[in-house]
C-alpha positions as CSV (number, residue, x, y, z in Angstrom):
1,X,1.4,10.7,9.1
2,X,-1.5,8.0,9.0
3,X,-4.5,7.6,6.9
4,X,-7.7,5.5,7.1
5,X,-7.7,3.6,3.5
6,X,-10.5,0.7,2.6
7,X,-9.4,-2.5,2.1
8,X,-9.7,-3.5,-2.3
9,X,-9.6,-7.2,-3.4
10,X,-7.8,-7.2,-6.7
11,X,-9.6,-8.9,-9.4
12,X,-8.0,-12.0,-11.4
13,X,-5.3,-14.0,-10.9
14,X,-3.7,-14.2,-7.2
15,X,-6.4,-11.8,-5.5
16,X,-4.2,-9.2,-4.0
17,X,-5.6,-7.0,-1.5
18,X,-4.2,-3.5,-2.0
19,X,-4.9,-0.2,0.6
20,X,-5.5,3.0,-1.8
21,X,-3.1,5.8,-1.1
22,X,-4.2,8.9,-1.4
23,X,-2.4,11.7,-3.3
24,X,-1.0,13.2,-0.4
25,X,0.4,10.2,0.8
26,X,2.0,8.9,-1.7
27,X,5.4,9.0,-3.3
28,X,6.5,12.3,-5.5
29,X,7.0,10.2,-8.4
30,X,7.2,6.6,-9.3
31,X,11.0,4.5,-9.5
32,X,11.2,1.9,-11.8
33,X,8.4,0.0,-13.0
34,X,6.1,2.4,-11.2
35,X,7.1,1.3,-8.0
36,X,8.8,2.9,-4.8
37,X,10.0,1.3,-1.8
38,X,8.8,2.3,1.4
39,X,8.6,1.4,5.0
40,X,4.7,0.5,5.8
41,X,2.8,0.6,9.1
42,X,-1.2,-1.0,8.7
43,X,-2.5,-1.6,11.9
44,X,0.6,-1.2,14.2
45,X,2.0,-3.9,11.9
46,X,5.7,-2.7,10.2
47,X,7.1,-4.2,7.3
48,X,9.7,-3.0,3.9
49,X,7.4,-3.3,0.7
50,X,7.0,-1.3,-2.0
51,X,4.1,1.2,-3.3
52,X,2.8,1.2,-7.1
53,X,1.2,3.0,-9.5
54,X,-1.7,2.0,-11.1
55,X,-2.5,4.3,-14.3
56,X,-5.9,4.1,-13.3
57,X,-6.3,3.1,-9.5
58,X,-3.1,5.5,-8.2
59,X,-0.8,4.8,-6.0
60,X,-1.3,1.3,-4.2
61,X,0.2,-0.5,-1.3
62,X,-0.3,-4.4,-1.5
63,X,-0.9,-5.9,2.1
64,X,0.0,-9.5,2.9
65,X,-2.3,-11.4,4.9
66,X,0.0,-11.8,7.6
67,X,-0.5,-8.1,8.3
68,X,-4.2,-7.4,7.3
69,X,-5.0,-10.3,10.5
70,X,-8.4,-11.6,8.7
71,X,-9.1,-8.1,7.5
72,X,-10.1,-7.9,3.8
73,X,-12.1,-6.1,0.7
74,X,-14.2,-3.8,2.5
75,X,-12.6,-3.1,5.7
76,X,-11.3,-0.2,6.9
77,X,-7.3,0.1,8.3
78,X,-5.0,2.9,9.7
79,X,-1.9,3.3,7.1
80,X,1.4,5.2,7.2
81,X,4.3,5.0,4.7
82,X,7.5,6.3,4.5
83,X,10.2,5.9,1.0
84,X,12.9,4.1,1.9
85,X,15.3,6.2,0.6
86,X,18.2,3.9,1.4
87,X,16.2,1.3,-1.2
88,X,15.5,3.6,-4.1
């Protein structure tokens, strides 16, 4: 399943650009350090990462620049995630 999620520059250190995932999208509970790995699709573009949670943001999904293609704080991109289970 694929949702639409706006693009969020990070504030501070490093600048990472994160796509909010909404609660039901995201992982049943958080792995170690928060985090869960998962396969991610933005914009037809496929890659292994991992999803966090933020205690007061939710769950997140950091995307590179190599995948966002220019796209940044503000825009809008087509998401889908899957856990990896073969990673947990």
């Amino acid at each position: 399943m694929t949702f639409e999620a706006t693009l969020v520059r990070w504030a501070g250190a490093g600048g990472w650009v994160f796509a909010p995932v909404p609660a039901e999208h995201a992982p049943d509970r958080a792995g170690p350090f928060g985090r869960v790995p998962v396969t991610a699709m933005v914009d037809g573009r496929t890659w292994s990462t991992s999803v966090w949670r933020d205690h007061r943001a939710g769950w997140l999904l950091a995307v590179p620049a190599r995948i966002r293609a220019g796209k940044d704080h503000g825009d809008v991109v087509q998401v889908a995630i899957e856990v990896d289970p073969a990673r947990r």
